[in-house]
KEKE-3310 file (N, C-alpha, C; in steps of 0.2 Angstrom, whole numbers, plus 5000, padded with zeros to 4 digits):
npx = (5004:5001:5009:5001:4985:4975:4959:4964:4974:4965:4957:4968:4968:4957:4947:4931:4915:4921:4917:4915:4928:4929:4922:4909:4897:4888:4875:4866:4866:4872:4885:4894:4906:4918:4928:4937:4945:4958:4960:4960:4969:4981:4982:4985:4997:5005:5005:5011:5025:5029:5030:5041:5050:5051:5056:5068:5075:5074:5080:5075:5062:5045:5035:5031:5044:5050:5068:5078:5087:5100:5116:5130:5143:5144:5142:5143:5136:5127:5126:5115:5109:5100:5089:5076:5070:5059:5052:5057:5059:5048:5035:5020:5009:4990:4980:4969:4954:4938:4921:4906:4896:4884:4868:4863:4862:4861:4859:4871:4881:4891:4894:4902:4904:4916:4920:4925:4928:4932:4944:4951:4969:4973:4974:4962:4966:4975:4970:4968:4964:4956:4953:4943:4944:4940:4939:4955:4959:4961:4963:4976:4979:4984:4976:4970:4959:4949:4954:4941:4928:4930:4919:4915:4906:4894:4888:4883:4889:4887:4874:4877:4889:4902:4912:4916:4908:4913:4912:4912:4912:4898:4903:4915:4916:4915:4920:4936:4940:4929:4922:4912:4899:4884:4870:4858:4866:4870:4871:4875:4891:4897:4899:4910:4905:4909:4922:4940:4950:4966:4972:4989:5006:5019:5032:5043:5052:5060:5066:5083:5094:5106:5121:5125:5128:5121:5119:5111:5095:5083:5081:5096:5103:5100:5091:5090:5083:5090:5089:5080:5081:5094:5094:5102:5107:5107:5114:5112:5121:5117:5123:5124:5134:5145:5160:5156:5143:5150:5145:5126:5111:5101:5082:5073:5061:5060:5056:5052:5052:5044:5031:5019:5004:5004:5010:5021:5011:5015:5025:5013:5006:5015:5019:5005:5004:5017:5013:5003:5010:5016:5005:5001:4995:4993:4980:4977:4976:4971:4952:4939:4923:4925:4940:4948:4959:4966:4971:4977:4989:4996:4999:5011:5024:5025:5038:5050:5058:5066:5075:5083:5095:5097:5093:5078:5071:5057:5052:5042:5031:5019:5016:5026:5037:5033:5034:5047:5051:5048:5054:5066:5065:5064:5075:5084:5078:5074:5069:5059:5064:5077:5094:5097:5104:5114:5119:5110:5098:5110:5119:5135:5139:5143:5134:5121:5104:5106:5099:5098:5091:5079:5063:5046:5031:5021)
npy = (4994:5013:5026:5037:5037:5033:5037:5049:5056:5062:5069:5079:5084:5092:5087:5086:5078:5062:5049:5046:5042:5031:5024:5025:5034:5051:5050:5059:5067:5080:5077:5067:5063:5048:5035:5021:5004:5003:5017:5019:5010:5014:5029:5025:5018:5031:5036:5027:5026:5042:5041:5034:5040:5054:5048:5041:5057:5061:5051:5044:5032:5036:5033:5022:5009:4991:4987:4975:4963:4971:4969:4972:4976:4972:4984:4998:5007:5011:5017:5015:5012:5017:5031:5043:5034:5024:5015:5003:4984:4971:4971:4964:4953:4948:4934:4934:4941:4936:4948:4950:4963:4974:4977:4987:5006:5016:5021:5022:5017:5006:4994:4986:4979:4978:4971:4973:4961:4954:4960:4957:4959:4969:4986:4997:5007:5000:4990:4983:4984:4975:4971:4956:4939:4931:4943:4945:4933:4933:4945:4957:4969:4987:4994:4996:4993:5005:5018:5016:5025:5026:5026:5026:5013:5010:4997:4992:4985:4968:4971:4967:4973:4984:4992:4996:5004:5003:5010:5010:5021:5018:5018:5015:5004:4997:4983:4982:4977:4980:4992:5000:5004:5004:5008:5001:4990:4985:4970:4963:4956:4965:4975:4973:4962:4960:4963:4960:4958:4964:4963:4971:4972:4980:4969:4972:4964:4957:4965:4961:4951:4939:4935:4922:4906:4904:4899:4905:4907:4916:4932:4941:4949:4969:4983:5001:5014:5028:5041:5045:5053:5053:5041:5032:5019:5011:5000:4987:4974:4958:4946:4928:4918:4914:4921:4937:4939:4944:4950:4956:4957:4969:4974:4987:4999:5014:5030:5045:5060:5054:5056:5054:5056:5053:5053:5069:5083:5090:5082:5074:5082:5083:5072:5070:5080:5076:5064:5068:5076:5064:5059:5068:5072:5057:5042:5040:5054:5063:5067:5077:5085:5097:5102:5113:5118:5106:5106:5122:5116:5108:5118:5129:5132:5150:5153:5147:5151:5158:5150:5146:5142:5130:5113:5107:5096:5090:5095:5106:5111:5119:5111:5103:5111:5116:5104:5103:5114:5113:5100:5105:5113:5104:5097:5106:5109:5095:5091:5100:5108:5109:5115:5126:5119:5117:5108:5099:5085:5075:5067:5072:5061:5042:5033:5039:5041:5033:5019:5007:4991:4993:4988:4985:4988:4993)
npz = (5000:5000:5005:5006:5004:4991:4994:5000:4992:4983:4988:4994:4978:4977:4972:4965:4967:4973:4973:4959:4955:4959:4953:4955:4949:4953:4948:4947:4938:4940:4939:4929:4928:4927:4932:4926:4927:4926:4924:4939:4944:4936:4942:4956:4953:4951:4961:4967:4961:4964:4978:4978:4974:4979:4992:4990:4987:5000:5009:5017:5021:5020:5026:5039:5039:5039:5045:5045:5054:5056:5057:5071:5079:5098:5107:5121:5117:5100:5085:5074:5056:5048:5049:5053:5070:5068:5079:5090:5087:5081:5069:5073:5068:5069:5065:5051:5050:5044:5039:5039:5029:5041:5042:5031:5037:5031:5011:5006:5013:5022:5035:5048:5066:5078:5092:5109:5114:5103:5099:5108:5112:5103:5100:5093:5086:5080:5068:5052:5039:5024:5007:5005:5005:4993:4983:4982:4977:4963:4960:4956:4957:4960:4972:4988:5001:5005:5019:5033:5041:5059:5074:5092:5099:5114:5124:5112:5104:5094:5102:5115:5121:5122:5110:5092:5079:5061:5047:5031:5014:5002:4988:4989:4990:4979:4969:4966:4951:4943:4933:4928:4941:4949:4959:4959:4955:4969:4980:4970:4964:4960:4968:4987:4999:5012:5022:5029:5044:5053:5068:5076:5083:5091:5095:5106:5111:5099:5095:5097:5093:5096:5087:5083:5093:5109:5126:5139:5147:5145:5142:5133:5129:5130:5122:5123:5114:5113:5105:5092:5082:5077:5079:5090:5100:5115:5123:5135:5140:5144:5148:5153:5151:5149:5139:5131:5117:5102:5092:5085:5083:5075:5074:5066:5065:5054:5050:5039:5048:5058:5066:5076:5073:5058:5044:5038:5033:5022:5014:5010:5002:4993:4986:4980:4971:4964:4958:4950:4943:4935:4929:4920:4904:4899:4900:4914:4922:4936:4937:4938:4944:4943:4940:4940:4948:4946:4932:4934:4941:4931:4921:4912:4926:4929:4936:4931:4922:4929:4937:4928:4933:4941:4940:4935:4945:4944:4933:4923:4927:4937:4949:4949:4952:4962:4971:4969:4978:4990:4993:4994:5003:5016:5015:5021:5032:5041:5052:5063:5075:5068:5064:5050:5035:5022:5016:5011:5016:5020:5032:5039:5045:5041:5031:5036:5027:5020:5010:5010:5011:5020:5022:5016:5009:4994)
capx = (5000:5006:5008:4996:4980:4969:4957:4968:4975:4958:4955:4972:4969:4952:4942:4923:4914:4928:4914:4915:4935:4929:4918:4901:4895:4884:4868:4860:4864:4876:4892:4895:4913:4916:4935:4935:4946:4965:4963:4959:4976:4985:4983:4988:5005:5007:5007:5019:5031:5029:5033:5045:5057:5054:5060:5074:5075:5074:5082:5072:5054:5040:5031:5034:5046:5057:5072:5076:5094:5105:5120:5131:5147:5143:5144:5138:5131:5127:5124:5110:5112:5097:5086:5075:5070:5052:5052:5064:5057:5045:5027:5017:5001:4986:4977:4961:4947:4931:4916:4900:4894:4878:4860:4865:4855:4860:4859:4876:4885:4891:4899:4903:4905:4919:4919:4931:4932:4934:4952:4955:4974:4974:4970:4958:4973:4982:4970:4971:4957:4957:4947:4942:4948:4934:4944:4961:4963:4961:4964:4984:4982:4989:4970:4968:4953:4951:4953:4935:4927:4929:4915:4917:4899:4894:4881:4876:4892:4883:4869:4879:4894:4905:4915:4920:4906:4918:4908:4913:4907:4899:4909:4924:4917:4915:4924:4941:4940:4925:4924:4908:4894:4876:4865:4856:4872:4867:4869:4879:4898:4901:4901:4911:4900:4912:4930:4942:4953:4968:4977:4995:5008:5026:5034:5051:5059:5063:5072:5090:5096:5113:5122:5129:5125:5124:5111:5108:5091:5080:5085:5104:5107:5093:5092:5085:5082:5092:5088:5077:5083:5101:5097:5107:5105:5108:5115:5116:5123:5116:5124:5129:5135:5155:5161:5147:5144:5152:5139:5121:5108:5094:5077:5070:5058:5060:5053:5053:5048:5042:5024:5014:4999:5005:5016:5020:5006:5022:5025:5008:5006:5020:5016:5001:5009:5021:5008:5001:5015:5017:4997:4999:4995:4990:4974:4975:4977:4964:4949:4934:4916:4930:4946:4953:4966:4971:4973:4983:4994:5000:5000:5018:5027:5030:5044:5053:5064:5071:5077:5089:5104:5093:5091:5069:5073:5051:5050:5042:5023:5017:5014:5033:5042:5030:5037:5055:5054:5044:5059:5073:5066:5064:5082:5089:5078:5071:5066:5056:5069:5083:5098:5098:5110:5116:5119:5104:5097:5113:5121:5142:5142:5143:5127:5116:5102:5104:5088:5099:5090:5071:5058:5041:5026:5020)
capy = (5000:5018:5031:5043:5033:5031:5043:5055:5062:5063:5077:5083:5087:5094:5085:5085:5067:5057:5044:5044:5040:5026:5019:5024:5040:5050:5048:5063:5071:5083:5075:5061:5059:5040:5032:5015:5000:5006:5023:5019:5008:5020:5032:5022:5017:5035:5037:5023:5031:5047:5039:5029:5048:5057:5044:5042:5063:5063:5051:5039:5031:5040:5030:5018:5004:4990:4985:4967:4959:4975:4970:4978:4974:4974:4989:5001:5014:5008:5020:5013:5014:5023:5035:5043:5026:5024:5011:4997:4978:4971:4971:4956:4952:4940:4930:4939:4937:4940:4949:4950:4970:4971:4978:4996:5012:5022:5016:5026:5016:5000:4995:4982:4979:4974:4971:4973:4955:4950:4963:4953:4964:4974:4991:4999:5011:4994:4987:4984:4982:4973:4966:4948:4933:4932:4948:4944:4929:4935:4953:4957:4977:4987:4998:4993:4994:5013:5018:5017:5029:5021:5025:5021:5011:5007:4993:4990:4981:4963:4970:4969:4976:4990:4990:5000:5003:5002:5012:5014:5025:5012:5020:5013:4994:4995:4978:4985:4976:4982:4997:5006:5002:5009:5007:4994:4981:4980:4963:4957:4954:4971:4978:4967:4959:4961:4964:4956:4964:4959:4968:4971:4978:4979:4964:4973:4957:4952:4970:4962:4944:4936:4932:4912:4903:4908:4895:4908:4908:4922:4939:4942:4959:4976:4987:5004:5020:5034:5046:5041:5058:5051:5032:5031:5014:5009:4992:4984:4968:4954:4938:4926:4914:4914:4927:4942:4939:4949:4953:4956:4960:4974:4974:4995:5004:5023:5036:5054:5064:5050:5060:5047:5055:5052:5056:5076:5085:5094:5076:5071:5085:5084:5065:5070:5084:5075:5058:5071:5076:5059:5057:5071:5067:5051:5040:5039:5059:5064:5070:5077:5086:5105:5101:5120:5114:5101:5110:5124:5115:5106:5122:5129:5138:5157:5156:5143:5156:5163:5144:5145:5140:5125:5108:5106:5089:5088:5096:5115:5114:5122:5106:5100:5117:5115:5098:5105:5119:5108:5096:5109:5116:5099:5095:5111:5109:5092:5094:5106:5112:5107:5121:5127:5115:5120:5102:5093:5081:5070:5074:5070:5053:5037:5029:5041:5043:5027:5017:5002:4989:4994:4982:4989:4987:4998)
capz = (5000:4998:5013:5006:5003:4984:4995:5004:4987:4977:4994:4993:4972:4977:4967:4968:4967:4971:4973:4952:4955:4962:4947:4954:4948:4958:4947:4951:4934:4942:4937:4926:4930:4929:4933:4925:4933:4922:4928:4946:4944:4935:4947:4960:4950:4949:4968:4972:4960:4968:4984:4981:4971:4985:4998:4987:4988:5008:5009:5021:5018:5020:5033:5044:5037:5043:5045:5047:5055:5055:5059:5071:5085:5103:5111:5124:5112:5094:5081:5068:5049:5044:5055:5058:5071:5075:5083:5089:5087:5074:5070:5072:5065:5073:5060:5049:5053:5038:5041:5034:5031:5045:5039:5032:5037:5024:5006:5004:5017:5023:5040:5051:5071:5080:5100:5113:5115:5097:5100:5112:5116:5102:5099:5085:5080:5078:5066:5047:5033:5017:5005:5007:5000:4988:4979:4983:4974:4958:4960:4957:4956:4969:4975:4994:5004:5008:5028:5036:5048:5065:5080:5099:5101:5120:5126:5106:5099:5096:5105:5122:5126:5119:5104:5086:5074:5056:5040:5024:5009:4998:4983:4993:4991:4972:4967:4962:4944:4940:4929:4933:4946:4951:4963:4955:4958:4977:4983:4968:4968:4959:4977:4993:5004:5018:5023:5034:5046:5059:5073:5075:5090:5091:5100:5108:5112:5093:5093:5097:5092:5097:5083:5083:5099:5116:5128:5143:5148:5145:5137:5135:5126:5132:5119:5121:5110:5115:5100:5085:5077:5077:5078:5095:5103:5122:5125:5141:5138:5152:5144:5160:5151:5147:5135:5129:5109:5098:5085:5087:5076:5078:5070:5070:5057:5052:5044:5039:5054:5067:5070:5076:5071:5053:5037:5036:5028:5017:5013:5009:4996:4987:4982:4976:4965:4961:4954:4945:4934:4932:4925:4913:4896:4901:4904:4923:4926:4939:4933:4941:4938:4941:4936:4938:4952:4943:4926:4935:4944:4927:4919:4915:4930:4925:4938:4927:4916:4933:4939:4924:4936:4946:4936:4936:4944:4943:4928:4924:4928:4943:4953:4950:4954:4971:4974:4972:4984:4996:4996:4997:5012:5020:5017:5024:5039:5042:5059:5067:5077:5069:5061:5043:5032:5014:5011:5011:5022:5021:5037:5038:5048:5038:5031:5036:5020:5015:5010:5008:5016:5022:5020:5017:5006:4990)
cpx = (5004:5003:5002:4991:4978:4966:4959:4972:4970:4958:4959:4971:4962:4947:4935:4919:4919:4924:4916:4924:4934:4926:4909:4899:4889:4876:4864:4858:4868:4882:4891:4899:4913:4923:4934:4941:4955:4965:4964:4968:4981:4987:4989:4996:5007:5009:5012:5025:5033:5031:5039:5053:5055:5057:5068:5077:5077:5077:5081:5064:5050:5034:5036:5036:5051:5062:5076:5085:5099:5112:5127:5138:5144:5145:5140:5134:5132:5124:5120:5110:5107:5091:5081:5069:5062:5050:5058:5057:5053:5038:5024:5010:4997:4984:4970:4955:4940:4925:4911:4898:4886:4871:4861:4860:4856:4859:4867:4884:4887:4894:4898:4905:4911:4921:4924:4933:4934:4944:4956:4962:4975:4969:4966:4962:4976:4977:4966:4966:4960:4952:4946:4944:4946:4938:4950:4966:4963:4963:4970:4985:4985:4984:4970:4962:4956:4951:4946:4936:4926:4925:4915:4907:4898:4887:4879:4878:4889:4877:4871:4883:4898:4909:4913:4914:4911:4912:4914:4907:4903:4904:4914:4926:4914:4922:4931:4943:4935:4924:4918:4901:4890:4874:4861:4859:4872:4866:4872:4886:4900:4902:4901:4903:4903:4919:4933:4947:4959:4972:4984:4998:5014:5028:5043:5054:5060:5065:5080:5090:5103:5115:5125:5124:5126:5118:5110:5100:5087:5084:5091:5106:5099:5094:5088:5085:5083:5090:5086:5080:5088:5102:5102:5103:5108:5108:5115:5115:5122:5117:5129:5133:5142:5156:5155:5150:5148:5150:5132:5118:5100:5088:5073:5066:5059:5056:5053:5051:5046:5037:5019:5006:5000:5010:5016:5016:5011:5023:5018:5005:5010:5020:5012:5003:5012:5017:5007:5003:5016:5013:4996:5001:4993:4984:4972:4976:4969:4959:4939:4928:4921:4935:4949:4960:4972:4977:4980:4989:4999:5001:5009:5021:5028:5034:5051:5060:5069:5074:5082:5095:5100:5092:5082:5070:5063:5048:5048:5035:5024:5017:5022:5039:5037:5033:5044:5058:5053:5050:5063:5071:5066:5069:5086:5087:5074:5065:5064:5060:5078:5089:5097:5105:5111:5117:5116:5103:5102:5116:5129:5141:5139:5136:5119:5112:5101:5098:5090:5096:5083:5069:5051:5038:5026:5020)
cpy = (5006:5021:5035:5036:5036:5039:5048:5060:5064:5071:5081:5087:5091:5093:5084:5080:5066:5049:5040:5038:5032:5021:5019:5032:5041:5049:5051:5070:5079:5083:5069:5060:5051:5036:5024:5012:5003:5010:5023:5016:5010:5024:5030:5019:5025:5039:5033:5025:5037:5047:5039:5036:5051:5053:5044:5051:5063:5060:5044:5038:5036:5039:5024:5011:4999:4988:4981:4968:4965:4973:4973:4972:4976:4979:4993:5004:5012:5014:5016:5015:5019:5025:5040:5036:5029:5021:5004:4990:4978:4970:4966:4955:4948:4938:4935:4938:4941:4942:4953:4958:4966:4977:4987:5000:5016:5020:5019:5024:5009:5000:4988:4981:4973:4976:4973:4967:4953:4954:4960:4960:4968:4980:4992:5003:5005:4990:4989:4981:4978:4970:4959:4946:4932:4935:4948:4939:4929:4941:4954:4964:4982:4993:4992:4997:5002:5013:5020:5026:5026:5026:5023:5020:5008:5004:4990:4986:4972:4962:4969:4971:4980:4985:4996:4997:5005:5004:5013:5017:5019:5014:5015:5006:4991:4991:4979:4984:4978:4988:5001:5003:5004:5006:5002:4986:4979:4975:4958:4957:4960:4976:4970:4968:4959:4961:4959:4962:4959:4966:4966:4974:4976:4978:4970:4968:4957:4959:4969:4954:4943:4936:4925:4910:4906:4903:4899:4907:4915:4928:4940:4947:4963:4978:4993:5009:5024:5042:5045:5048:5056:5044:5030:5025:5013:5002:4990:4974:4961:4947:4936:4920:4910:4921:4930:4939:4945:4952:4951:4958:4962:4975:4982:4996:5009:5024:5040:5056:5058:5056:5053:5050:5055:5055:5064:5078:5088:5089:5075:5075:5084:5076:5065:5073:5081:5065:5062:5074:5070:5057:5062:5067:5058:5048:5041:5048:5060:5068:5070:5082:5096:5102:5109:5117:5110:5103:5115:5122:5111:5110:5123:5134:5144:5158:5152:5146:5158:5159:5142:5141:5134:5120:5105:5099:5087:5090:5104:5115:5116:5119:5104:5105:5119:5110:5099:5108:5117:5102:5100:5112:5110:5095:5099:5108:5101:5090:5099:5112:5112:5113:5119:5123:5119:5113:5095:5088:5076:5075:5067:5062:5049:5035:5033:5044:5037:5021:5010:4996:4986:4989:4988:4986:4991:5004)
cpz = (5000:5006:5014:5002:4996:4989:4998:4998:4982:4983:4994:4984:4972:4972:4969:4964:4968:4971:4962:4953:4957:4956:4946:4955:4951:4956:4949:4943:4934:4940:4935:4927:4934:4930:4931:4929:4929:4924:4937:4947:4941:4938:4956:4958:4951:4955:4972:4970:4962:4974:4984:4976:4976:4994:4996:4989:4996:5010:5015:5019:5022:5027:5037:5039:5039:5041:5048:5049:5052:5060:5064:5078:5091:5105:5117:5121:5104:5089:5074:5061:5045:5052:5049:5060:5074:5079:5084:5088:5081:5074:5070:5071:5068:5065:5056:5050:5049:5042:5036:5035:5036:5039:5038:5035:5034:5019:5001:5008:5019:5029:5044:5059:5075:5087:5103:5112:5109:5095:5102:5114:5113:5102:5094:5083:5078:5071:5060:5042:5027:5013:5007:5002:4993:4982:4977:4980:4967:4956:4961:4956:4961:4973:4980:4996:5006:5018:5029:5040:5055:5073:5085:5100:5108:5120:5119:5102:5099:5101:5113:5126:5121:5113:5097:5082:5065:5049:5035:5020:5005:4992:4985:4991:4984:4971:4966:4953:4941:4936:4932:4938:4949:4955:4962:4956:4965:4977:4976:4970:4962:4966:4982:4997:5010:5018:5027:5036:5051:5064:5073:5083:5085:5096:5101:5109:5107:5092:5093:5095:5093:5090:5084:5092:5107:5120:5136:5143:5150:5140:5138:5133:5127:5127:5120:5116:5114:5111:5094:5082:5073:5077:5083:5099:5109:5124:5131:5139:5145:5151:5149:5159:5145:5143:5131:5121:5107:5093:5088:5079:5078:5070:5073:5064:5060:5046:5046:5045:5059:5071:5070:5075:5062:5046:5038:5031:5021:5010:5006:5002:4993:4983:4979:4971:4961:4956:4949:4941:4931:4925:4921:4908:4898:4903:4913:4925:4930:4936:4940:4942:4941:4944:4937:4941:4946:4936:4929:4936:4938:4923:4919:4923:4928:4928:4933:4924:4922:4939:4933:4928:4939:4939:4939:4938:4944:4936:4930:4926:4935:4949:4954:4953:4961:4976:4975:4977:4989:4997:4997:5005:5018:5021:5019:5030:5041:5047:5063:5069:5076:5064:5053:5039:5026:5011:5010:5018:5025:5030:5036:5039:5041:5038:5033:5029:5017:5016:5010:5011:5021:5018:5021:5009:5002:4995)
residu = (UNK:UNK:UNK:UNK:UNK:UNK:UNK:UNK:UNK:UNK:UNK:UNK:UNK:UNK:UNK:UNK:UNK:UNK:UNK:UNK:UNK:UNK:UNK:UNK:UNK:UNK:UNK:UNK:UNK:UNK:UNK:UNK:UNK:UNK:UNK:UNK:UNK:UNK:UNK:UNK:UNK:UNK:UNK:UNK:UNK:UNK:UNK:UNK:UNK:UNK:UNK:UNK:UNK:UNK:UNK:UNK:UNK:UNK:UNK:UNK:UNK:UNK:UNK:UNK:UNK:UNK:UNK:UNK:UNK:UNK:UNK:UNK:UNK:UNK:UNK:UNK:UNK:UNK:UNK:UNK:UNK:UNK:UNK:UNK:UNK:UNK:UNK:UNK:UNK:UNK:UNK:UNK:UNK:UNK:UNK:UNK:UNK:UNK:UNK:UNK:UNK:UNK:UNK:UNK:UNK:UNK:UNK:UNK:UNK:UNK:UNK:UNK:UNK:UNK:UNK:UNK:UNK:UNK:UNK:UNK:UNK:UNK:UNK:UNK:UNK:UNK:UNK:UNK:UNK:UNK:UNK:UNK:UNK:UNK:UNK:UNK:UNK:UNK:UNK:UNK:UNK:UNK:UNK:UNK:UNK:UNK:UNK:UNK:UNK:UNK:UNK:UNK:UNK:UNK:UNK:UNK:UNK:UNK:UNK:UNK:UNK:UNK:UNK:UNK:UNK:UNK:UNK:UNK:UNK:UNK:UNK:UNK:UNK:UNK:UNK:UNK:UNK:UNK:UNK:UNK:UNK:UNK:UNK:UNK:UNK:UNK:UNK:UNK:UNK:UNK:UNK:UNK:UNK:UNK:UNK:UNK:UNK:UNK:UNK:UNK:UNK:UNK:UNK:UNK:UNK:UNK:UNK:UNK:UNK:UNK:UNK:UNK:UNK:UNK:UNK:UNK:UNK:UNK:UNK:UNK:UNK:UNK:UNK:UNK:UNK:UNK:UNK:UNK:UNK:UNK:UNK:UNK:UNK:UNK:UNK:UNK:UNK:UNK:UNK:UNK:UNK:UNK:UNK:UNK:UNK:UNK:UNK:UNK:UNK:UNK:UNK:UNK:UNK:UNK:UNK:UNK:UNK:UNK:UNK:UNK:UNK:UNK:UNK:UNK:UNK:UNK:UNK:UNK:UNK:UNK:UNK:UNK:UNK:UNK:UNK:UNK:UNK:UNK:UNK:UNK:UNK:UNK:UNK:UNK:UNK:UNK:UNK:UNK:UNK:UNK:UNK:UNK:UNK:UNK:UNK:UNK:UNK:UNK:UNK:UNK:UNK:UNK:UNK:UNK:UNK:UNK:UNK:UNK:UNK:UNK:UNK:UNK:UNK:UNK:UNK:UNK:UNK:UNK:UNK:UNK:UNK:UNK:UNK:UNK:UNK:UNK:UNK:UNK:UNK:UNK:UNK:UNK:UNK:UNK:UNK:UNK:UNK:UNK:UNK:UNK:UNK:UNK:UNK:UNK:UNK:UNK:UNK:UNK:UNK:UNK:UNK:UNK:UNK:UNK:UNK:UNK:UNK:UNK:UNK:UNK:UNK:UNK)
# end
């Protein structure tokens, strides 16, 4: 999946119906705008390359991504190869578990209920949608279920006890192969019939591993996080059994800024922007019942002629000389508080920038 969601950049390019984007036009005679199954996946290719040239630019991924068996000699203080660290250890998944939509009450909506006990330990931040098997075992394009609206319900969940009502638009749960779809297809299999979902945490014990053998009992190397800006790690070594190892190996994910309530809005434009130079001239550019936005921003820049000396690394429209100056400022100053550079976000030490490595999804 991408960082900026399918519906997070239809709302960043302010398109009006994004429902049409979806395949089901609103049918009111208003707006005919209708995205068939190519441009919906176009689109979506034009966001993960977007992603995947400004990660490259900054330097680190964009959201949260990990980084498996990093390597490193014991020590007391360990400096980490790429930063910034959001967390030490690894994500763990429970099993999924499918669910049938309940009796809507809109005829614009769809949603489904899930309990506190069916969490069991995890949280409702912690958990992850997707179409159902049904879709999945056919479907190879790279559209994911959009993110719900999630609701704290008390007393109603199952009729007895709390729990998270989970809506979607119906637009959202137009098939993803399908090209266009009305009102009319209710209750076939051009709209899902349900989703599946799973929880997740992050286990910190599988943040250190010995390397070779060592048969102590229980945990034998700490590690904590002393500076995710800098990737500074704190060892305490508690292996009772003959000489300490000499190589360990650390499991962390990073990403850009480490704002736990999600990617930088700065960010989050400049991928749209930057998708959308990608989808000029091409079937998949966005399109919607007013298109001014979009039109402008591919329009030429008229600062263009007075960047003579700067190589246009996005090109000259409006949208791409946005995404330039949007990443130059982001690698002077990358952090809030942090001093003015002149030489980009690399900073001197070794390995800092490098992407060599991360594991991470579209």
């Amino acid at each position: 999946m991408t960082c900026v969601s399918f519906d997070r950049s239809l709302s960043l390019l302010k398109l009006k119906n994004p429902c049409g984007a979806y395949g089901l036009p609103t049918g009111d005679g208003s707006c005919d705008v209708n995205w068939e199954s190519y441009q919906r996946e176009g689109w979506c290719d034009d966001l993960r390359a977007a992603e995947a040239d400004i990660a490259r630019e900054l330097g680190s991924p964009l959201c949260a991504r990990e980084i498996c068996d990093e390597r490193h000699l014991v020590r007391a203080e360990i400096q980490l190869r790429q930063t910034p660290v959001d967390y030490l250890g690894r994500k763990v998944f429970g099993e999924w578990t499918e669910t049938e939509f309940e009796i809507p009450t809109t005829p614009d909506e769809r949603f489904i209920e899930i309990c506190d006990t069916d969490l069991g330990s995890y949280t409702i931040d912690s958990v992850e949608f997707s179409y159902p098997d049904s879709v999945l075992s056919c479907y190879n394009g790279c559209l994911v279920l959009q993110a719900p609206c999630i609701e704290r319900i008390i007393g109603t969940c199952g009729g007895v006890e709390d729990g998270y009502r989970i809506t979607w638009d119906l637009c959202q749960l137009v098939n993803p192969e399908v090209d266009t779809a009305s009102i009319a297809d209710v209750g076939t299999d051009v709209f899902l019939s349900g989703v599946k979902w799973r929880g997740s945490e992050i286990d910190a014990t599988l943040a250190v591993e010995v390397v070779g053998s060592c048969s102590c009992e229980g945990r034998i190397i700490n590690i904590s996080l002393a500076d995710a800006t800098d990737g500074l790690v704190c060892v305490e070594n508690t292996c009772n059994c003959g000489a300490p190892p000499s190589y360990i190996r650390i499991n962390y994910a990073v990403r850009f800024g480490c704002d736990t309530d999600g990617i930088d809005p700065v960010i989050e434009k400049a991928v749209s922007l930057l998708a959308l130079v990608y989808s000029k001239d091409t079937p998949s550019k966005p399109c919607g019942c007013d298109n001014r936005y979009v039109d402008r921003m591919l329009d030429t820049d008229p600062t263009v002629g007075s960047e003579f000396a700067t190589k246009l690394r996005f090109g000259p429209t409006v949208a791409g000389m946005t995404v330039m100056r949007m990443m130059d400022r982001l690698k002077a100053r990358p952090n809030f508080n942090s001093s003015v550079t002149t030489g980009g976000l690399l900073s001197a030490r070794a390995g800092f920038g490098r992407n060599i490595g991360y594991l991470g999804g579209d």
